[in-house]
VEXKOL-721572 format. One record per residue (C-alpha): x, y, z; residue in one letter. Coordinates in pm, whole numbers, plus 50000, padded with zeros to 5 digits. Last residue first. Layout:
XYZA;...
This chain:
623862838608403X;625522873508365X;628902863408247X;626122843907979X;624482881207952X;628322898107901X;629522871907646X;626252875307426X;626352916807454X;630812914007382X;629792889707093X;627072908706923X;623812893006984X;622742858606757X;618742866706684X;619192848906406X;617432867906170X;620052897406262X;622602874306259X;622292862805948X;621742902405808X;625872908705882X;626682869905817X;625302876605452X;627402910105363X;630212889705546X;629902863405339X;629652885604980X;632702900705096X;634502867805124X;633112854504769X;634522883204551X;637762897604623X;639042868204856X;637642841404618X;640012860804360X;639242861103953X;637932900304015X;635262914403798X;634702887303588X;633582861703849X;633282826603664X;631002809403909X;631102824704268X;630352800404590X;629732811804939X;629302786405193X;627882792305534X;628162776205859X;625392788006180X;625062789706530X;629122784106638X;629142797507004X;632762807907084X;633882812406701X;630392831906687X;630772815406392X;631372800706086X;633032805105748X;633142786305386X;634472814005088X;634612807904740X;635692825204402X;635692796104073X;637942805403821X;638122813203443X;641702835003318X;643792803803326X;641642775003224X;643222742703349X;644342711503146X;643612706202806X;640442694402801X;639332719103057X;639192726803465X;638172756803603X;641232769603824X;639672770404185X;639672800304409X;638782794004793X;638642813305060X;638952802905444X;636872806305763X;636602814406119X;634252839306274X;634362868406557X;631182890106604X;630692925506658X;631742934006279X;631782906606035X;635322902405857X;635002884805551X;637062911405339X;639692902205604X;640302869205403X;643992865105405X;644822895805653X;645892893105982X;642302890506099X;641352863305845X;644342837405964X;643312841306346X;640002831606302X;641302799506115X;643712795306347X;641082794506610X;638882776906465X;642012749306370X;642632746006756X;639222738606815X;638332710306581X;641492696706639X;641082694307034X;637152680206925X;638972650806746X;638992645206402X;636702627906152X;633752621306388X;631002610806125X;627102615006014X;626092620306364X;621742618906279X;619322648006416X;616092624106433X;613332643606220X;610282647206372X;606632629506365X;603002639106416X;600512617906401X;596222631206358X;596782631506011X;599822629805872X;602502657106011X;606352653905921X;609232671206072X;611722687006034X;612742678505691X;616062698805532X;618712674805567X;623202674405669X;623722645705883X;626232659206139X;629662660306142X;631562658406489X;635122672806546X;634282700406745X;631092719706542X;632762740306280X;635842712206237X;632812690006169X;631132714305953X;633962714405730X;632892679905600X;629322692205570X;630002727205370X;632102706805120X;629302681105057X;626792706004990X;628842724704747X;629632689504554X;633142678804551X;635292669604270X;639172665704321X;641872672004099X;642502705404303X;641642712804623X;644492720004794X;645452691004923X;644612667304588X;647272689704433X;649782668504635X;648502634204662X;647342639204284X;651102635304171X;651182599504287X;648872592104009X;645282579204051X;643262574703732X;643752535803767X;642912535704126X;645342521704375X;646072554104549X;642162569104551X;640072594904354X;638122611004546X;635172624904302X;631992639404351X;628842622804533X;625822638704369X;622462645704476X;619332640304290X;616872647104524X;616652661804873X;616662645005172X;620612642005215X;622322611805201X;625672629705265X;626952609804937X;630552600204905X;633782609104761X;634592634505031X;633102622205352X;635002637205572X;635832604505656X;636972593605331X;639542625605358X;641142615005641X;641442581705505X;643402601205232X;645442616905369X;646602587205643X;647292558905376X;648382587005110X;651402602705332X;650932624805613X;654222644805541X;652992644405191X;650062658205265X;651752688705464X;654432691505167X;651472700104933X;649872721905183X;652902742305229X;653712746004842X;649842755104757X;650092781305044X;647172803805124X;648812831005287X;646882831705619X;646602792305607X;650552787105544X;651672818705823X;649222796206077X;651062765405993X;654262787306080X;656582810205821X;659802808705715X;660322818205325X;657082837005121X;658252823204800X;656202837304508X;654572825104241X;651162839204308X;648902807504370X;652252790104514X;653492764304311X;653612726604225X;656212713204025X;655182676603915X;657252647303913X;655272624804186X;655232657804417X;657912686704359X;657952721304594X;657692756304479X;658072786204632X;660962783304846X;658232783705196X;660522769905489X;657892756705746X;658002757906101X;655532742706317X;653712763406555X;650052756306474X;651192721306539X;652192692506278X;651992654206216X;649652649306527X;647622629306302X;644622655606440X;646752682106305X;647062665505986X;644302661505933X;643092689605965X;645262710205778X;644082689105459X;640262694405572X;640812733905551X;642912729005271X;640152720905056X;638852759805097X;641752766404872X;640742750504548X;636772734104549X;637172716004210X;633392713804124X;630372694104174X;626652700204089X;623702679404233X;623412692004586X;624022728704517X;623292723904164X;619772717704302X;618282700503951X;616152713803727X;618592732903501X;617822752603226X;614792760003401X;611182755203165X;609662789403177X;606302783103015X;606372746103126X;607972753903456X;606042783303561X;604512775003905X;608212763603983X;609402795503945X;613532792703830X;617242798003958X;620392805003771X;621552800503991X;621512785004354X;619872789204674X;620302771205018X;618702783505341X;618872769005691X;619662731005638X;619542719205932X;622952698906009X;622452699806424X;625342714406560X;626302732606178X;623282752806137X;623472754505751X;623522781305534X;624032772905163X;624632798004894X;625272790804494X;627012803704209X;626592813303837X;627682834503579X;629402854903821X;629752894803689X;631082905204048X;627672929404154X;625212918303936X;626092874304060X;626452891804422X;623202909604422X;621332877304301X;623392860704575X;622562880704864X;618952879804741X;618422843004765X;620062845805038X;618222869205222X;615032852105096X;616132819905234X;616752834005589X;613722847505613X;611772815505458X;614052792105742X;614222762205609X;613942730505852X;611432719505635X;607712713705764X;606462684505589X;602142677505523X;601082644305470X;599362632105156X;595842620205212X;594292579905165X;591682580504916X;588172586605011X;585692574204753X;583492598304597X;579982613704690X;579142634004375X;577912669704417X;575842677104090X;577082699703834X;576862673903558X;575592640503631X;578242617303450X;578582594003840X;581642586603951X;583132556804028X;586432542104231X;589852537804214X;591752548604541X;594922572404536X;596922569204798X;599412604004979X;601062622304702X;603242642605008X;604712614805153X;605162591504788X;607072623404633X;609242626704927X;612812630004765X;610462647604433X;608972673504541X;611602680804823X;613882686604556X;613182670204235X;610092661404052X;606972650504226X;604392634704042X;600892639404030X;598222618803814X;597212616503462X;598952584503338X;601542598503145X;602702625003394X;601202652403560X;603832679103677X;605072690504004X;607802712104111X;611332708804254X;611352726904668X;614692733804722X;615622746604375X;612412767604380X;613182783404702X;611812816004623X;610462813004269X;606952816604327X;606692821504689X;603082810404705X;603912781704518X;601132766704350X;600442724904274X;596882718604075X;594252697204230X;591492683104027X;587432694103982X;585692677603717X;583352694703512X;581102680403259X;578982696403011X;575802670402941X;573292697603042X;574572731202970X;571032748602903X;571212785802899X;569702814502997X;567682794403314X;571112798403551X;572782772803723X;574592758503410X;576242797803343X;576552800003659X;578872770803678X;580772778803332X;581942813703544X;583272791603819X;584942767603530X;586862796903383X;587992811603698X;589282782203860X;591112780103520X;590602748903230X;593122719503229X;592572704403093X;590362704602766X;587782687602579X;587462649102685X;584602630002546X;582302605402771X;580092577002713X;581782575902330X;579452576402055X;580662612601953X;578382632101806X;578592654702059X;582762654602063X;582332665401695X;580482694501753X;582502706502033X;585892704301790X;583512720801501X;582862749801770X;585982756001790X;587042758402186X;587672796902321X;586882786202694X;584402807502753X;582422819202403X;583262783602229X;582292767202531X;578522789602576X;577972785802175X;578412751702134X;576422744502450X;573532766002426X;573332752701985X;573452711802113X;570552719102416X;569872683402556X;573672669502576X;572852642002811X;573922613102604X;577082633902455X;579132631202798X;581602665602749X;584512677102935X;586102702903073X;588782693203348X;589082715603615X;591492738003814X;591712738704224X;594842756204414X;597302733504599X;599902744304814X;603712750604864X;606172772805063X;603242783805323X;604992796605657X;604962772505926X;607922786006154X;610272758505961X;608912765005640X;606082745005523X;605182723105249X;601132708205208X;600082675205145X;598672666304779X;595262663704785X;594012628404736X;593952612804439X;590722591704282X;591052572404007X;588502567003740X;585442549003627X;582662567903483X;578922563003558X;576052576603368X;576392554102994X;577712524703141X;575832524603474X;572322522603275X;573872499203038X;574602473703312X;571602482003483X;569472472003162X;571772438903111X;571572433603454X;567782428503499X;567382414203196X;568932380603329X;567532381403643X;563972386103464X;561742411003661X;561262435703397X;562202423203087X;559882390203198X;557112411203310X;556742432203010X;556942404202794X;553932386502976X;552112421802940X;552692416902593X;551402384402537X;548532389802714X;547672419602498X;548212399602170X;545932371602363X;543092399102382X;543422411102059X;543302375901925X;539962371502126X;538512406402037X;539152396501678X;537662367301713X;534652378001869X;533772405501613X;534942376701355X;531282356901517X;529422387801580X;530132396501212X;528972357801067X;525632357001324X;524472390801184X;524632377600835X;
């Protein structure tokens, strides 16, 4: 009897043995077989690791004296990896508390049998700092919250220069894009590379991440002193003459920096999904308009630098004149009789002008005109910009009527940017520079700045000067003295364009403008002054010209430009 349990006592230590053998054979094989092996670090990686791409900060914007115009401030996306959820109840409560989630939308994201479950982006600096003490504390347990940090664009200026600058907005794919302005002309500068890489789901803990390639920093030739000023000169302006719109661009006219440029209605770019702006786009680069009277700047010219006329021709003004069957008239109706070309620029005279361009003829006007650059693009470094519209003998919209409106600026489109360039050249002797607002760029440890570009030589520096000075001349006897700047001598013309419709012009709706320069000696700066819809005065000479001197007076101050008798006495000096 013994004998038989000793015997199965064996047995059953044999088989028990064997069983045990077996195992530890398994063991080994899960362990140490290649196969195994990367099955168990596959699933390992798949539920701690997440694959994603990796942007660098975007580069920073600067002013021209490197003041701050746009940044990057740090929110977070909140999400949750349901493995390491240890504390369901801490969690649910601690989100829903915080961040105002439902708790049934937390719930379901634990259950979730995804690796990882997006909750919200983005959440506030504020938000995710306060769900960080939270995790590093012992009152709660947040494991299996995730926080990712990512970069969100600010504007310290908020809506100073928001035209100029765009904005910034994620699109479908989850990264940065610029969006016009300087946003969006150097979108791939300031993004910098992204790299894809891995991170690891380990909430709270300082992950060592690839290093994508950074987005260099621009300094704009913008001045932020002289963009406030006038950005405020025309907020006043649009109060003060009932505008509905308008725009200002200062430009140094030697070197075609852009200086300051505003439009409006205007908008904050931080804000442009609460406060989306009517309209995005710089109407200073991207809108056009029938310029009127500050056209006849280029028309005059030309042809002084075709040698058809002098400052001294005569001219017998009767009021009217015909072109290609059409009666054009003066902008009052009147006849002023004999006057000069200087007497036709101080009165403004739609009759003069028209007879000018057809003393030039369409060959010569017109070529002129090309290489002003009317009907094309400056090329400018900001987005979206807009050529207008020359339209051309041969064309099928062209008439032979159009050569004389065309002169003084009517039938033709032209954006504000474009007009301020072409009369730059008479501004700065003949030569028209490449009008753009980067100064220079800085990317790491290079550094690199803008090439000042000649854009075109449309007339010759003797035209260049004697129009100044006829120009100067023309708004101290009178057309234009509202744009008088005391201590300092400038040149310029107003403008007031009929607002085209349907059916034909609108009568009672204009457009008030004003393009000057000076010191007439030393010209430093070119500005542009342009009233939408004015209701207190339909006259470029009531609205725009008093707005420009209002300007010029402050300019110069920023400038650092000295009266003309103080500059004239220190160069005497020198």
């Amino acid at each position: 009897m013994l004998d038989t349990i000793y015997v199965r006592l064996r047995l059953v230590l044999i088989a028990f043995a064997a069983f045990t053998v077996l195992v530890l054979v398994q063991l080994l094989r899960v362990d140490f077989g290649a196969k195994n092996v990367d099955y168990f670090t596959g699933l390992s990686k798949e539920i701690s690791q997440l694959s994603r791409d990796f942007e660098p900060d975007r580069g920073h914007i600067y002013d021209r004296s490197g003041e701050l115009l746009a940044t990057n401030d740090v929110q977070y996306e909140l999400g949750i990896s349901p493995p390491y959820v240890v504390d369901q109840p801490d969690v649910v409560n601690t989100l829903t508390e915080l961040v105002g989630l439902s708790p049934s939308v937390i719930e379901d994201a634990i259950s979730s049998d995804k690796v990882y479950v997006l909750l919200q982006r983005p959440v506030s600096a504020e938000i995710g700092a306060a769900i960080k003490r939270l995790a590093d504390s012992d009152d709660v347990n947040l494991g299996g919250v995730d926080l990712t940090p990512y970069s969100l664009r600010t504007y310290p200026g908020a809506q100073v220069a928001g035209q100029l600058l765009g904005f910034v907005a994620y699109n479908s794919d989850g990264a940065q894009v610029g969006y016009f302005g300087v946003e969006g002309f150097y979108n791939s500068l300031l993004a910098g590379r992204p790299v894809h890489g891995t991170t690891e789901i380990v909430p709270f803990d300082v992950q060592l991440e690839p290093s994508p390639d950074q987005g260099a920093d621009l300094y704009l030739t913008i001045d932020r002193d002289i963009q406030f000023l006038v950005e405020n000169t025309l907020s006043s302006a649009m109060a003060q003459y009932g505008a509905e719109g308008g725009s200002i661009i200062v430009m140094n006219p030697r070197s075609g920096e852009l200086l300051g440029m505003a439009s409006w209605p205007s908008f904050d770019p931080n804000n442009y999904v609460e406060a989306p702006p009517s309209n995005p786009a710089n109407p200073a680069v991207s809108g056009q308009f029938e310029p009127g009277s500050t056209f006849k700047i280029l028309t005059m010219a030309a042809a002084l630098d075709a040698g058809t006329v002098t400052p001294n021709t005569p001219f017998m003004d009767t009021g009217s004149v015909e072109v290609g069957g059409i009666l054009i008239n003066n902008w009052n109706g009147g006849a002023w009789g004999p006057v000069d070309m200087l007497g036709c620029m101080q009165h403004s005279l739609n009759v003069c002008l028209a007879s000018i361009a057809t003393w030039l003829g369409p060959t010569n006007f017109y070529n002129y005109m090309q290489a002003f650059g009317i009907g094309h693009l400056t090329n400018v470094d900001l987005a979206a910009e807009t050529s207008g519209h020359l339209k051309l003998p041969g064309d099928g919209d062209w008439f032979d009527s159009d050569l004389g409106t065309n002169s003084f600026g009517q039938g033709v489109a032209v954006s504000p940017l474009q007009l301020i360039t072409a009369v730059s050249a008479v501004a700065n002797g003949g030569v028209m520079m490449q009008p753009h607002i980067l100064a220079r760029v800085t990317d790491g440890d290079s550094n690199h700045v803008t090439q000042q570009q000649v854009l075109g030589r449309p007339i010759r520096p003797e035209t260049a000067a004697t129009l100044t000075q006829m120009l100067a001349q023309s708004l101290e006897l009178g057309e234009g003295s509202e744009a008088l700047v005391p201590g300092y001598r400038v040149a310029g013309k107003t403008g007031t364009a009929q607002i085209p419709t349907p059916g034909g012009y609108d009568e009672n709706d204009t457009i008030g403008s004003f393009i000057g320069w000076g010191p007439v000696d030393d010209p430093q700066f070119i500005v542009l002054v342009k009233l939408d819809r004015p209701s207190s005065s339909i006259w470029g000479s009531e609205t725009a010209a008093p707005v420009f001197s209002q300007l010029v007076q402050r300019l110069v101050v920023l400038m650092e430009i000295p009266p003309d008798n103080v500059r004239q006495a220190l160069q005497a000096g020198n």
